[in-house]
Backbone as CSV, one residue per row, in Angstrom:
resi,resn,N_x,N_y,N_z,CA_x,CA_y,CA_z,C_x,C_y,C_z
1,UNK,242.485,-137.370,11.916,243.613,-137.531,12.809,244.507,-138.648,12.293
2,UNK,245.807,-138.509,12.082,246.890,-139.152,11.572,247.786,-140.116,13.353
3,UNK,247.094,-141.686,13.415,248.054,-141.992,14.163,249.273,-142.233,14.264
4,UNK,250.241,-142.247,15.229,251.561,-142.459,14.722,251.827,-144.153,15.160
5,UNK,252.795,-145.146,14.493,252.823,-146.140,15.042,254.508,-146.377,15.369
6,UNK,254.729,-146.425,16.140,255.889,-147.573,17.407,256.162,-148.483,16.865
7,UNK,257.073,-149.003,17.471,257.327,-150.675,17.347,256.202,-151.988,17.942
8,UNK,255.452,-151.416,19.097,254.954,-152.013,19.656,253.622,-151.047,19.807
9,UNK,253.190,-150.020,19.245,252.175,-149.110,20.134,251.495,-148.516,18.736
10,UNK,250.362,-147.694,19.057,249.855,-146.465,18.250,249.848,-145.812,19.227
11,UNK,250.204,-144.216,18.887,250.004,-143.100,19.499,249.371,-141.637,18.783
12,UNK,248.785,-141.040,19.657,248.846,-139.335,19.323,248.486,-138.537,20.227
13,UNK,249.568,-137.749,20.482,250.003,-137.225,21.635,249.657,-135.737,20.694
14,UNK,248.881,-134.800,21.528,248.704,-133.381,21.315,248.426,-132.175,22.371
15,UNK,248.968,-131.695,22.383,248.946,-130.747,23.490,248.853,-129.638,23.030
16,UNK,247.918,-129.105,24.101,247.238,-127.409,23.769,248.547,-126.286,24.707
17,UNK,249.383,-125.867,24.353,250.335,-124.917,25.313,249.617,-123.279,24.914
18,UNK,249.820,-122.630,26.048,249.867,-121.278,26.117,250.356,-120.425,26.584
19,UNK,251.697,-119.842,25.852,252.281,-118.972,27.018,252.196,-117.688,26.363
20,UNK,251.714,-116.835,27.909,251.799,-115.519,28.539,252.566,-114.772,28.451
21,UNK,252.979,-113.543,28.068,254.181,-112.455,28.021,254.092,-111.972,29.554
22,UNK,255.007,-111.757,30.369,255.653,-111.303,31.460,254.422,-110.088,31.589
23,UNK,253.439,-109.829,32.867,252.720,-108.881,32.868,251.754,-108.587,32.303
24,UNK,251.544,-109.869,31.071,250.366,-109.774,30.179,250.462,-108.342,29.075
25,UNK,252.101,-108.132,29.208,252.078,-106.901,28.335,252.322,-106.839,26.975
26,UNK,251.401,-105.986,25.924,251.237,-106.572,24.706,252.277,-106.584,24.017
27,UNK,253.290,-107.532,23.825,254.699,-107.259,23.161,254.033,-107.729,21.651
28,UNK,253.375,-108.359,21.453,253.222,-109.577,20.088,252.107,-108.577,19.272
29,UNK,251.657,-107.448,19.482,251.131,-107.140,18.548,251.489,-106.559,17.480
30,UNK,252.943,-106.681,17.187,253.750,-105.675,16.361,254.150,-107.234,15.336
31,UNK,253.934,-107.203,13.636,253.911,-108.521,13.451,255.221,-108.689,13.090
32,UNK,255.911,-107.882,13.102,257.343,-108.260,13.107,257.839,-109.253,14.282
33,UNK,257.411,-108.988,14.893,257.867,-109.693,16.391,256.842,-110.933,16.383
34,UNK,256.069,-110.828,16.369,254.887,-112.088,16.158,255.561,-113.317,14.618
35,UNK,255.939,-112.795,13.737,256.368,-113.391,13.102,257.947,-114.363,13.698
36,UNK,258.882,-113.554,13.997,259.767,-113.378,14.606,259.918,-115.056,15.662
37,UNK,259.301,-114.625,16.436,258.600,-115.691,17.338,257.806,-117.620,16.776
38,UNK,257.310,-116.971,15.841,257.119,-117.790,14.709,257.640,-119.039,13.982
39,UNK,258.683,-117.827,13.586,259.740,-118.793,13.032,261.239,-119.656,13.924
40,UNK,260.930,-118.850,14.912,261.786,-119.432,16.148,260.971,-120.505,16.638
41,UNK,259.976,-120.441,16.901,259.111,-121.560,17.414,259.490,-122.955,16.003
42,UNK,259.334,-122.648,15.391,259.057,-123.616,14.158,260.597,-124.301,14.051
43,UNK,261.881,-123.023,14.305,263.237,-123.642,13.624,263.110,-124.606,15.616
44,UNK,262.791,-124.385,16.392,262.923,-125.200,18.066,262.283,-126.529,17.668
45,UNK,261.082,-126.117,17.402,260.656,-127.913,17.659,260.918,-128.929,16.225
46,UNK,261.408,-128.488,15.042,261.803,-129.163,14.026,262.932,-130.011,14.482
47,UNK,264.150,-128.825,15.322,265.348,-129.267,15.913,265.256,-130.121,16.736
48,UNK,264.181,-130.436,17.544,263.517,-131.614,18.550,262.935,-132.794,18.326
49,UNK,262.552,-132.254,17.042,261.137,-133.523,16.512,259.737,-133.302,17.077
50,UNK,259.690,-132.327,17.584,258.263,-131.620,17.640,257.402,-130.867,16.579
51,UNK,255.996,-131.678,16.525,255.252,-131.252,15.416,254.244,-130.048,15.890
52,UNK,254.328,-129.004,15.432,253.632,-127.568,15.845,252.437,-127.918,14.219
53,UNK,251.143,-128.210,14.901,250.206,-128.141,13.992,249.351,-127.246,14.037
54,UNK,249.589,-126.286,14.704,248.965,-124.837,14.369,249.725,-124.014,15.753
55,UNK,249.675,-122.466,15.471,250.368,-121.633,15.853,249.569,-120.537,15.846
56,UNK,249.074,-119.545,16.525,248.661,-118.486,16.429,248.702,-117.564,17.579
57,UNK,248.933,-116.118,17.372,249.495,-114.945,18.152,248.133,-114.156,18.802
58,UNK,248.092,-113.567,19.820,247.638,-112.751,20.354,247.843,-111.676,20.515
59,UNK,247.957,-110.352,20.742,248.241,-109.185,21.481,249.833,-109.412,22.610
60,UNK,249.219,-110.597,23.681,249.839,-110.604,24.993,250.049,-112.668,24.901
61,UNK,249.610,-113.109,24.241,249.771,-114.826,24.136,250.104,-115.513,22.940
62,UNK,250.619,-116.432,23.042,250.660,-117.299,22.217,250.113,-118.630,22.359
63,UNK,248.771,-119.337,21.094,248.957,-121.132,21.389,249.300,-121.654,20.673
64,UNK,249.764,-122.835,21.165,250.250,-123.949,20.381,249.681,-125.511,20.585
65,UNK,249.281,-125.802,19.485,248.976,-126.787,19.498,250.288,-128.547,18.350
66,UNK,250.444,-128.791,19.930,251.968,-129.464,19.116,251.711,-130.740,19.638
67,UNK,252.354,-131.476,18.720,252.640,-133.509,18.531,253.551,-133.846,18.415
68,UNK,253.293,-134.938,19.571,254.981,-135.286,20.163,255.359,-136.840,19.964
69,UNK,256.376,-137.473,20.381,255.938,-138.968,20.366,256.093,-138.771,22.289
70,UNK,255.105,-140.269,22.635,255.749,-140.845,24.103,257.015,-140.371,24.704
71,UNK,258.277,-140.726,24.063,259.289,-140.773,24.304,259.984,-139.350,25.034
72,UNK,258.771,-138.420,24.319,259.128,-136.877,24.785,258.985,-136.335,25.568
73,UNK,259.322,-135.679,26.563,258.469,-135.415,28.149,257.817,-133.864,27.687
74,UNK,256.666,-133.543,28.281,256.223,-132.497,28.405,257.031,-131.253,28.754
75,UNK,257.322,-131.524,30.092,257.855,-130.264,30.536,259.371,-130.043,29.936
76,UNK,259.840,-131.186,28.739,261.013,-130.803,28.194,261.119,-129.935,27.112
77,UNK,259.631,-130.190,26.251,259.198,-129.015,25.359,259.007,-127.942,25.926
78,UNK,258.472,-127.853,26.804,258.021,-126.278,27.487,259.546,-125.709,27.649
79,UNK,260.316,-126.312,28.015,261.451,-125.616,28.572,262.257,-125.395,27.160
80,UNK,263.164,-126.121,26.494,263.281,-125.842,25.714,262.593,-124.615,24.943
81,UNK,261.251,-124.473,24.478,260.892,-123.527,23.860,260.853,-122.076,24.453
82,UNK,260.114,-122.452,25.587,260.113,-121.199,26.373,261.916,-120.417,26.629
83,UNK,263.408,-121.097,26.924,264.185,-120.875,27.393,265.130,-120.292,25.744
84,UNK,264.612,-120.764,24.258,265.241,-120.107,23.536,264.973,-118.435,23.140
85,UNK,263.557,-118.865,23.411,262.780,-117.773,22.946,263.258,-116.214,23.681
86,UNK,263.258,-116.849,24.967,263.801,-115.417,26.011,265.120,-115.188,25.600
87,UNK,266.317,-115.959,25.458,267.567,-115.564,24.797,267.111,-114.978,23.956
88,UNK,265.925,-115.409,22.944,265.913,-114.281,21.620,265.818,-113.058,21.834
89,UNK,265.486,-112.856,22.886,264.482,-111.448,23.089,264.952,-110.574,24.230
């Protein structure tokens, strides 16, 4: 594990996210679209400063396991990601 250091702090902030397709219906098993998703996820949190250290697809889910600093609020990643993704789609 790589800590991060502050001016004043060490941190490492990681969070397990998982989101659900609408109905649990299998949209992501087609890997075009799984890819798709992918790389949208990756060009969102680069644009943020969110570190996505692993990524992997389901049928009907996606997790993510992403690193943030303090400074970042939770539910601002969720939104953000979750709110481009549906424009994509």
């Amino acid at each position: 594990m790589n800590w991060n250091n502050g001016n004043y702090n060490k941190y490492l902030l990681q969070y397990h996210l998982i989101f659900v397709c609408k109905y649990r219906k299998k949209l992501l098993r087609h890997s075009q679209i799984s890819n798709d998703i992918k790389q949208y996820s990756y060009d969102i949190c680069n644009k943020h400063k969110v570190n996505i250290k692993y990524m992997e697809t389901d049928k009907e889910h996606i997790h993510y396991m992403i690193e943030t600093k303090p400074s970042i609020n939770l539910s601002a990643v969720v939104r953000f990601v979750v709110n481009v993704e549906i424009k994509r789609n």
